[in-house]
C-alpha angles and dihedrals in degrees: 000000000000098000127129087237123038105168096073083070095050117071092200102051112125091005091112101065093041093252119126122255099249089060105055105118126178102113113190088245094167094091085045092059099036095058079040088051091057103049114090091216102057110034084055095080109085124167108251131222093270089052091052096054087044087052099047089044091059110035133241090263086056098038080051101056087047083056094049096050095048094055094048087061117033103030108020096063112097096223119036116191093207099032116175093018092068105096123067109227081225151009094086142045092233092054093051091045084048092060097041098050093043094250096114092097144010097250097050077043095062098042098052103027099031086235105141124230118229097062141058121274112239125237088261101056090040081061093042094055082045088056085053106053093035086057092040090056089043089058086044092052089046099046104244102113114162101253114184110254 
C-alpha cells in the first residue's frame, strides 16, 4: 500500500509495544527530502545562526508545541483566507522549516506531501507535517541539510 500512513489501515500497528496506533510515528522521510533536496526553492531556506541559538535557548519540546500549534492553525483548517500568505519567510525556526519542507501553505502541501487541500487535516497528518519540520530542524542542527547537488 503506497499511503503516508499505513498504520490507520492495519488494526494491529503499535499494538506491540503497547502504543496506540494513532500514535506510531517513524515516517520514511528520506524520498521526501530528497525530491526536497532537489528543488532550488526549497533547499534554499537554512536556519541561521540566530534560529539555532533560539532554538537552543528553548529547547526541541518547546520548538515542537510551537510546531504543533502552528500547524493546527495555519495548515490544518480546511479552508485558509489568506492561503498561501500565512506563513512569515522569517522570524522562527518553525516557519523557516515550513517553507523549506513544503508545509507553509495548502496548496505547497498538497503538491509535496499528497495531502489534499479543501478539507481538515486530520490529527494524523497534522502529526505527520510536525514530523516533518521537527526532522527538517534536526538535519539542520546536525549539519546534514539537504543541500541540491
Amino acid at each position: 500500500m503506497n499511503s503516508l500512513f499505513p498504520e490507520l489501515f492495519d488494526e494491529t500497528a503499535g499494538t506491540e509495544s503497547g502504543t496506540p496506533p494513532e500514535l506510531h510515528t517513524g515516517h520514511d522521510l528520506s524520498d521526501l527530502f530528497e525530491r526536497l533536496s532537489q528543488s532550488d526553492f526549497r533547499s534554499r531556506f537554512m536556519l541561521k545562526s540566530a534560529d539555532k541559538e533560539y532554538i537552543s535557548r528553548k529547547g526541541m519540546d518547546t520548538i515542537r508545541r510551537h510546531a504543533e500549534d502552528f500547524v493546527r492553525k495555519r495548515l490544518a483548517p480546511a479552508f485558509i483566507p489568506n492561503d498561501g500568505k500565512q506563513t512569515p519567510m522569517r522570524g522562527h525556526p518553525v516557519f523557516i522549516a515550513q517553507h523549506a519542507t513544503g508545509c507553509c501553505c495548502r496548496g505547497c502541501f498538497a503538491k509535496w506531501h499528497h495531502i489534499p487541500a479543501g478539507r481538515e487535516l486530520t490529527p494524523d497528518e497534522q502529526r505527520y507535517a510536525v514530523e516533518v519540520l521537527m526532522e527538517w530542524i534536526r538535519r539542520q542542527l546536525d549539519g546534514k541539510a539537504g543541500r541540491r547537488k
